[in-house]
VEXNU-377367 format. One record per atom (N, C-alpha, C, O): x, y, z. Coordinates in pm, whole numbers, padded with zeros to 5 digits, always signed. Example, Ala and Ser with C-alpha at 12.3 -4.5 7.8 and 13.67 -1.06 7.14 Angstrom:
2
+01319-00569+00780;+01230-00450+00780;+01320-00330+00780;+01424-00332+00846;+01285-00225+00708;+01367-00106+00714;+01290+00003+00787;+01341+00114+00804;
END
This chain:
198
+27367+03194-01233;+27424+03245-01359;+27436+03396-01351;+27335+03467-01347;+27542+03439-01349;+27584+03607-01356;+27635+03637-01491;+27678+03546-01563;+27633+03754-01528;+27654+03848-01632;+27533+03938-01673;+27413+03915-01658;+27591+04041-01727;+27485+04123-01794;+27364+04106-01855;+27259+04165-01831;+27391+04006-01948;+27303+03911-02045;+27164+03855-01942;+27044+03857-01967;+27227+03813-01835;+27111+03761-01711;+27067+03893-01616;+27033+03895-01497;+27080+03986-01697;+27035+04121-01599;+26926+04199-01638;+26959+04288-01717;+26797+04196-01607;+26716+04242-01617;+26748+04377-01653;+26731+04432-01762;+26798+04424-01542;+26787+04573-01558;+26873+04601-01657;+26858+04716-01699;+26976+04525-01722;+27076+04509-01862;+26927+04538-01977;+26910+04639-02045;+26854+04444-01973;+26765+04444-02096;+26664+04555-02082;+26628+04616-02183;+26618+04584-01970;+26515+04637-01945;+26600+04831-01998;+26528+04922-02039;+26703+04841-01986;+26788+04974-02033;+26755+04943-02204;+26678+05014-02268;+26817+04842-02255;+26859+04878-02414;+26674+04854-02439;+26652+04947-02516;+26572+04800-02423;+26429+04838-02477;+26403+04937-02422;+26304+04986-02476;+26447+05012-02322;+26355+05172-02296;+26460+05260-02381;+26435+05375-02414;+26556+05207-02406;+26614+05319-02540;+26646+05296-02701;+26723+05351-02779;+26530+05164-02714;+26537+05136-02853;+26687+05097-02896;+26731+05160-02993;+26765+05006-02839;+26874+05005-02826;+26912+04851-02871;+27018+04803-02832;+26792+04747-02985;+26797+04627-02953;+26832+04624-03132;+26759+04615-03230;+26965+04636-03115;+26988+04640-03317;+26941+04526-03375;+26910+04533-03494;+26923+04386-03299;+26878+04258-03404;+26773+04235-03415;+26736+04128-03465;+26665+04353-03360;+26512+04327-03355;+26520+04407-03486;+26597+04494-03527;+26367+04321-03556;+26391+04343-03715;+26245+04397-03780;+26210+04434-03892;+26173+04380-03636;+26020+04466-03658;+25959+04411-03704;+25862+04485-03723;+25923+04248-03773;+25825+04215-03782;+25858+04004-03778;+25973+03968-03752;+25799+03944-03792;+25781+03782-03765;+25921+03771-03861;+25940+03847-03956;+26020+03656-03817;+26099+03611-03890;+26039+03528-03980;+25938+03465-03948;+26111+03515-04132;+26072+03465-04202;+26055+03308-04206;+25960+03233-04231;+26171+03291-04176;+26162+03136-04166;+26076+03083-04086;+26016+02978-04110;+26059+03171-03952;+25956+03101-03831;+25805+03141-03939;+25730+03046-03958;+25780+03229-03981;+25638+03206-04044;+25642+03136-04147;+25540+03141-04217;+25717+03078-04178;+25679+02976-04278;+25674+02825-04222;+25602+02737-04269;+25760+02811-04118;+25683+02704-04040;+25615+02707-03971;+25594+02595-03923;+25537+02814-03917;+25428+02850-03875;+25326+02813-03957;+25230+02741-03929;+25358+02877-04082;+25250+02830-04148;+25172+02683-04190;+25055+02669-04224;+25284+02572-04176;+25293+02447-04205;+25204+02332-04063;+25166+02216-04075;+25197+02424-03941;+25102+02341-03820;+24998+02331-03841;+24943+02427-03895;+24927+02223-03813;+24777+02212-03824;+24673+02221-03698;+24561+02270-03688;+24771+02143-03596;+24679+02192-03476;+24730+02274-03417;+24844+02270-03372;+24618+02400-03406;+24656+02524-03326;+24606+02538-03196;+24557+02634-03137;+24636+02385-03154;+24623+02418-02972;+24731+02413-02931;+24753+02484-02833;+24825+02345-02977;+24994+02330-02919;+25059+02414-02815;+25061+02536-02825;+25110+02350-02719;+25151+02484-02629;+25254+02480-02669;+25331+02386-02691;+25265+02639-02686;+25387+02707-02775;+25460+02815-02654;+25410+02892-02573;+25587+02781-02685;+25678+02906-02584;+25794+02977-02648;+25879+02914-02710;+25799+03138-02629;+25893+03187-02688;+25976+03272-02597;+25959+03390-02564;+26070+03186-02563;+26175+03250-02443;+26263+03396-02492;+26293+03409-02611;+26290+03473-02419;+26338+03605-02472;+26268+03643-02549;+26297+03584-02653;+26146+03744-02575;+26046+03733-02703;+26025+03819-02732;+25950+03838-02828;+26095+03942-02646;+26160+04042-02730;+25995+04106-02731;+25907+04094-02646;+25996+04175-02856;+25892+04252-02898;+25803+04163-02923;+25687+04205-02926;+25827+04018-02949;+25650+03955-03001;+25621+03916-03107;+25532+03834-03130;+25725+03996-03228;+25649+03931-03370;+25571+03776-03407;+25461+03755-03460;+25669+03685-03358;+25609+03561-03416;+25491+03528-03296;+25408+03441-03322;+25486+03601-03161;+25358+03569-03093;+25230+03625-03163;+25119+03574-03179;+25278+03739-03198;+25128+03827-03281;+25078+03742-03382;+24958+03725-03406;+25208+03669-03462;+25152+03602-03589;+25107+03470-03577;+25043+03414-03666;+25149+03395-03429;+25110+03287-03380;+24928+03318-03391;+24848+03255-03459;+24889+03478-03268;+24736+03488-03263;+24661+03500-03372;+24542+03469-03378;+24724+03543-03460;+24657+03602-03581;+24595+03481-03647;+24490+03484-03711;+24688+03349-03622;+24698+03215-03729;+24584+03144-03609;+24559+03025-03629;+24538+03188-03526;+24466+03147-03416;+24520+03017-03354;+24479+02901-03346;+24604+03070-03322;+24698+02946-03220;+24670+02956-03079;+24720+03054-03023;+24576+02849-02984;+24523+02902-02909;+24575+02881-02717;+24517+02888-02609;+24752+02845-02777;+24776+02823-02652;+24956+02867-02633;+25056+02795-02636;+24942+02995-02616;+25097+03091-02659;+25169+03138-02538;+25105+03206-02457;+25277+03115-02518;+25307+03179-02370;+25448+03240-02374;+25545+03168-02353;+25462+03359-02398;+25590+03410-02412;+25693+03468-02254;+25652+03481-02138;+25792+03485-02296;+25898+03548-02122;+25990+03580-02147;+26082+03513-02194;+25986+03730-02115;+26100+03783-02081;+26144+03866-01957;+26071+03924-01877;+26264+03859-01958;+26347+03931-01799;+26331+04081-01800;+26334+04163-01708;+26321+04089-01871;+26250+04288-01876;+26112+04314-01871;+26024+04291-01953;+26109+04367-01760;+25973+04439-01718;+25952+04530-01763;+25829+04541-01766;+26018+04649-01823;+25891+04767-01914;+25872+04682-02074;+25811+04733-02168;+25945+04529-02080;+25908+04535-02212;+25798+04420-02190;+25708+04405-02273;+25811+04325-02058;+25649+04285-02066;+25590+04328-02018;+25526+04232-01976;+25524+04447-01962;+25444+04512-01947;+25387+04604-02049;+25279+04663-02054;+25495+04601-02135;+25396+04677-02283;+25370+04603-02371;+25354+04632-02490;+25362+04482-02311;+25308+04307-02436;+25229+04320-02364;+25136+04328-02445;+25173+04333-02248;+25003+04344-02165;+24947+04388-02273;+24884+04330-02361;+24990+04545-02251;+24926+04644-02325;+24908+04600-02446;+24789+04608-02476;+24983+04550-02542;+24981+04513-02657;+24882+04421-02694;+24793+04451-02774;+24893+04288-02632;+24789+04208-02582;+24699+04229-02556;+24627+04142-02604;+24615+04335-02475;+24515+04336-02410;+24418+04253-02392;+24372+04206-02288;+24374+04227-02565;+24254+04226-02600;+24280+04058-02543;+24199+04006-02467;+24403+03986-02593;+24426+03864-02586;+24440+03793-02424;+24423+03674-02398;+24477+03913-02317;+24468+03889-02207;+24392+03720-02127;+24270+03704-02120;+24481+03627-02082;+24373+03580-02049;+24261+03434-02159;+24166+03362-02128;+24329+03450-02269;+24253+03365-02338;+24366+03328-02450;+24363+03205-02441;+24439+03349-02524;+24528+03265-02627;+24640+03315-02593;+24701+03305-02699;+24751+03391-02479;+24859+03436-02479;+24850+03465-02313;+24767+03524-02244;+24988+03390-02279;+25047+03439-02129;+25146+03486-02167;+25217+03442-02258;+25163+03587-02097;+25309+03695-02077;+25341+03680-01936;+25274+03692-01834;+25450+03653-01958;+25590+03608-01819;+25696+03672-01815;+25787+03667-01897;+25688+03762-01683;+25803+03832-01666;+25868+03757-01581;+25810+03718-01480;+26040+03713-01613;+26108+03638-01535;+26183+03592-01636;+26182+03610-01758;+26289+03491-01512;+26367+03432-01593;+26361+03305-01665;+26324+03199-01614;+26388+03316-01751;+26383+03209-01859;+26418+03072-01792;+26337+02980-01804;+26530+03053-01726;+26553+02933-01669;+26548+02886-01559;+26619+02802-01503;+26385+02993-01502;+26348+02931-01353;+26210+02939-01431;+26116+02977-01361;+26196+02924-01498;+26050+02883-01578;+26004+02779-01586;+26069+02693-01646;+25888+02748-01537;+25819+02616-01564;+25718+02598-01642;+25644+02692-01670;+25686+02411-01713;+25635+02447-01808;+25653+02282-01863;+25720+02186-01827;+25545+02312-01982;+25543+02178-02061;+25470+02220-02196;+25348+02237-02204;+25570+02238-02312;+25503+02245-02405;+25590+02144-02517;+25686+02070-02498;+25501+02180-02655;+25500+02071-02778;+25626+02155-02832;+25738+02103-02832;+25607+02276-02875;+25698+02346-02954;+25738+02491-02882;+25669+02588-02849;+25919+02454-02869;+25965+02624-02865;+26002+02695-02946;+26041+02630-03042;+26012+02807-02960;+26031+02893-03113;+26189+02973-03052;+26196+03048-02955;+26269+02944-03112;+26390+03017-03120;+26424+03148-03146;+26474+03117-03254;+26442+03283-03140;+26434+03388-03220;+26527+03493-03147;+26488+03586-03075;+26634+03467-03172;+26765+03527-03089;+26742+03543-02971;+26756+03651-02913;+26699+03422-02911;+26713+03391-02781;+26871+03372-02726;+26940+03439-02648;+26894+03252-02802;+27017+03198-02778;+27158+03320-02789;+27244+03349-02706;+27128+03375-02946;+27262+03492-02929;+27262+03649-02826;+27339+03745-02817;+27121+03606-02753;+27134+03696-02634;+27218+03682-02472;+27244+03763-02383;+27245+03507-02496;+27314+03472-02390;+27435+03426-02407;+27477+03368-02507;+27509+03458-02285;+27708+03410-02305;+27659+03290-02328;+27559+03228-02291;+27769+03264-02411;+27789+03097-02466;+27858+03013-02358;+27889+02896-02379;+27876+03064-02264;+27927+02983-02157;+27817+02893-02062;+27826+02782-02010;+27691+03011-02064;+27587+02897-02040;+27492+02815-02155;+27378+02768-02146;+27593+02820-02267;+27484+02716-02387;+27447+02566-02280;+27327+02543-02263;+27513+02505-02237;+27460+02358-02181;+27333+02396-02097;+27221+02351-02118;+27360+02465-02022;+27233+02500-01886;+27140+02556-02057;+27023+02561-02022;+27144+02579-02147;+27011+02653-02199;+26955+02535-02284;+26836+02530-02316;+27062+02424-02326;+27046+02306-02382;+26925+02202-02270;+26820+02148-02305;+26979+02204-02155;+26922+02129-02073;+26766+02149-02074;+26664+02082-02090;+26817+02314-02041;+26637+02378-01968;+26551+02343-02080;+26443+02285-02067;+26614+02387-02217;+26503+02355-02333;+26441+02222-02333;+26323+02197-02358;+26540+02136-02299;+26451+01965-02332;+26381+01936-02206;+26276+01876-02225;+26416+01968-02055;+26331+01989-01993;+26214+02016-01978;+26145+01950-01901;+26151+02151-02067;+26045+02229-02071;+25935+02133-02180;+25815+02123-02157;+26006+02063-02306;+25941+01987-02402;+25889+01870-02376;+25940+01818-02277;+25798+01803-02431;+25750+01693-02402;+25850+01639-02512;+25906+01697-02605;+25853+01501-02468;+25902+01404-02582;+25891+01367-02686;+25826+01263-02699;+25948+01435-02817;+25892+01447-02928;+25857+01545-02956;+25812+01560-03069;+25861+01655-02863;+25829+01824-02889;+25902+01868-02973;+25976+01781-03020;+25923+02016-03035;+26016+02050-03122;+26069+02159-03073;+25989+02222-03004;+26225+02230-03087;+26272+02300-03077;+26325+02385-03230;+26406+02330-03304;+26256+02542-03268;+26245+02553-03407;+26242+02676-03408;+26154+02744-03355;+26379+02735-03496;+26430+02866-03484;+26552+02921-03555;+26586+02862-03658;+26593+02979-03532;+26702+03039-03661;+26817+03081-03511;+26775+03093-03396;+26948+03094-03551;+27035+03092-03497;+27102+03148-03576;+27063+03149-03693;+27234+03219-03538;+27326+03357-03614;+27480+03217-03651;+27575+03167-03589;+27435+03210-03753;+27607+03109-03800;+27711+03202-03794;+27806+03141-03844;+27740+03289-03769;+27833+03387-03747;+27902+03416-03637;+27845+03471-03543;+28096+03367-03630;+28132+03443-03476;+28124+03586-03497;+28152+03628-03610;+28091+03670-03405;+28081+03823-03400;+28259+03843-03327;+28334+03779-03254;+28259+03979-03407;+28396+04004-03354;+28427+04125-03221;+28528+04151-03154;+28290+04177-03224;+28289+04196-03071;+28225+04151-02962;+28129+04076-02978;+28277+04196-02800;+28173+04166-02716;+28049+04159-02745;+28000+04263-02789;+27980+04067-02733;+27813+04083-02726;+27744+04099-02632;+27798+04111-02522;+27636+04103-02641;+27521+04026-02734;+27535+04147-02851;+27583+04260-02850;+27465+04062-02956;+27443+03918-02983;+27610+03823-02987;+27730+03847-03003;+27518+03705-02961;+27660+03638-02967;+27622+03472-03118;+27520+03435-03176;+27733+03438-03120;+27724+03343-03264;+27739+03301-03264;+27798+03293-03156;+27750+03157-03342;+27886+03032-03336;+27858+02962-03496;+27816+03020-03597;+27896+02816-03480;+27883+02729-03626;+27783+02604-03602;+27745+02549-03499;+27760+02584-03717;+27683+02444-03753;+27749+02353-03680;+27671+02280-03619;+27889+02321-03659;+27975+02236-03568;+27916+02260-03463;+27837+02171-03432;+27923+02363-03380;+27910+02396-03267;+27794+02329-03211;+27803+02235-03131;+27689+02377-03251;+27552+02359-03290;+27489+02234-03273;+27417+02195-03182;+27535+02168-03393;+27544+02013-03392;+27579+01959-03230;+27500+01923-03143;+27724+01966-03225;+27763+01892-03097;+27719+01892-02945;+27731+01816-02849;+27635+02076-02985;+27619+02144-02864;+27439+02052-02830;+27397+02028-02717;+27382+02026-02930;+27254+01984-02901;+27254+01808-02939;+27161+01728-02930;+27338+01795-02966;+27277+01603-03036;+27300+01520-02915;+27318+01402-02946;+27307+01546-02771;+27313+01469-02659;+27154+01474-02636;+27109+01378-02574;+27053+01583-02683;+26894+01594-02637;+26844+01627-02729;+26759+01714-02711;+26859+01593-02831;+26765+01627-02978;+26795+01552-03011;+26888+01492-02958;+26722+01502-03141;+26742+01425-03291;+26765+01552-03380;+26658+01611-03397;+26843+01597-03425;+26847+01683-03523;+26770+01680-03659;+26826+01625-03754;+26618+01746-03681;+26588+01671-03810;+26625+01797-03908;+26625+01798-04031;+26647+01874-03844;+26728+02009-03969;+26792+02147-03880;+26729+02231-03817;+26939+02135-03901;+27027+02218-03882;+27129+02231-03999;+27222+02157-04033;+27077+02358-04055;+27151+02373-04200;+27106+02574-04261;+27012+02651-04244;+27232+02579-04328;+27187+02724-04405;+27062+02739-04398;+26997+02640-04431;+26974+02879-04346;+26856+02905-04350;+26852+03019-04486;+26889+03136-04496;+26788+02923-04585;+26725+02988-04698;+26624+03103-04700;+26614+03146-04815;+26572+03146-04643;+26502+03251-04646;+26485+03366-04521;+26389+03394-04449;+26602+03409-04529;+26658+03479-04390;+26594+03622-04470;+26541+03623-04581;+26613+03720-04395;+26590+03853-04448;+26736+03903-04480;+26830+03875-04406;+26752+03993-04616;+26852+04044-04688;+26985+04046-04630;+27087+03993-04674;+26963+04151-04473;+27059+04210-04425;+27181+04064-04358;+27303+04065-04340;+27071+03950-04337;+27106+03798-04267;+27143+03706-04380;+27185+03600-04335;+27142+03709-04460;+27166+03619-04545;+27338+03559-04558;+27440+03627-04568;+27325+03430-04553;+27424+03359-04532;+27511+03387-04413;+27634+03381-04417;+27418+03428-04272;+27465+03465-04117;+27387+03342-04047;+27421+03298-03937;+27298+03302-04109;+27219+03226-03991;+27151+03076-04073;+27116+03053-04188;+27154+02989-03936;+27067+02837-03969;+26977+02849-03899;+26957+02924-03803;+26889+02741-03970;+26750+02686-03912;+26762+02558-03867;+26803+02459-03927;+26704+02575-03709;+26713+02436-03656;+26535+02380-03648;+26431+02445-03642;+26560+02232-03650;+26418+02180-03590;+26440+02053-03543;+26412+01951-03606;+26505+02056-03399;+26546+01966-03324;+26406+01937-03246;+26319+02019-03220;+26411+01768-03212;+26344+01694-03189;+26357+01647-03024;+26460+01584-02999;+26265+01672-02908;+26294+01625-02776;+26347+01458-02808;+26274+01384-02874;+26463+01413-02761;+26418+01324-02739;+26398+01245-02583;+26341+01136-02576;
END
């Protein structure tokens, strides 16, 4: 897979110059509110592209004790070490690499502009890898940009159509629809999915 989007040194430029306009500085809303709704906090949890971390911090905080985030930029996981420290080693792995030479088996992945960071040309290869990585019956659960953008991206967008068709060959769809509690600036841009391995 070639393009920018799959270029480390692409991502690893726009975080050493604060250059990441859809990072929003703290846990998305919608993901902490289904965050808030798990009961067992051993679940292995993965958050591909994870960016700065919010919903991992709020994963530790909720003492979730089995978290493993990755991203293709190295000064930005190397300052989730740092960030981490303390967590080093006991409720959080940090993975530098690529997302879709990643291995792995968990219950739940967390979505969080993962997807509108990559050309839509590889949505199937990101469809695949996801149900791959899940156990059966795992969940895939995250917010997505309902919006085409009218320039080059990233970020990049699409529709509930899209969406739908693009995942119901490896999910059960149990909710892809308007996400009600987006933050201000997002409102009526983005859905919440909580697709089902099957």
């Amino acid at each position: 897979m070639q393009g920018k989007t799959m270029s480390k040194n692409y991502w690893n430029s726009l975080y050493d110059k604060d250059e990441i306009s859809w990072d929003i500085g703290f846990p998305s809303p919608a993901l902490k509110e289904y965050i808030d709704q798990l009961t067992n906090k051993d679940i292995a949890i993965l958050i591909p592209g994870c960016g700065n971390a919010y919903e991992a911090e709020y994963l530790l905080a909720q003492r979730f004790s089995n978290v493993t985030v990755i991203d293709i930029a190295p000064s930005l996981t190397a300052a989730l070490k740092n960030k981490f420290i303390n967590e080093a080693g006991k409720s959080i792995k940090i993975v530098t690499g690529d997302y879709f030479n990643h291995d792995g088996t968990y219950n739940l992945i967390l979505e969080q502009t993962f997807l509108s960071a990559l050309d839509p040309s590889i949505r199937p290869v990101y469809v695949d890898k996801m149900r791959s990585l899940l156990v059966k019956g795992g969940h895939l659960t995250g917010v997505l940009f309902s919006q085409v953008f009218g320039e080059e991206g990233p970020p990049f967008g699409g529709t509930l159509q899209e969406y739908k068709l693009m995942f119901s060959n490896k999910f059960r769809i149990k909710k892809l629809e308007p996400c009600y509690n987006s933050i201000e600036t997002r409102n009526g841009s983005e859905v919440f999915i909580n697709l089902v391995a099957k």
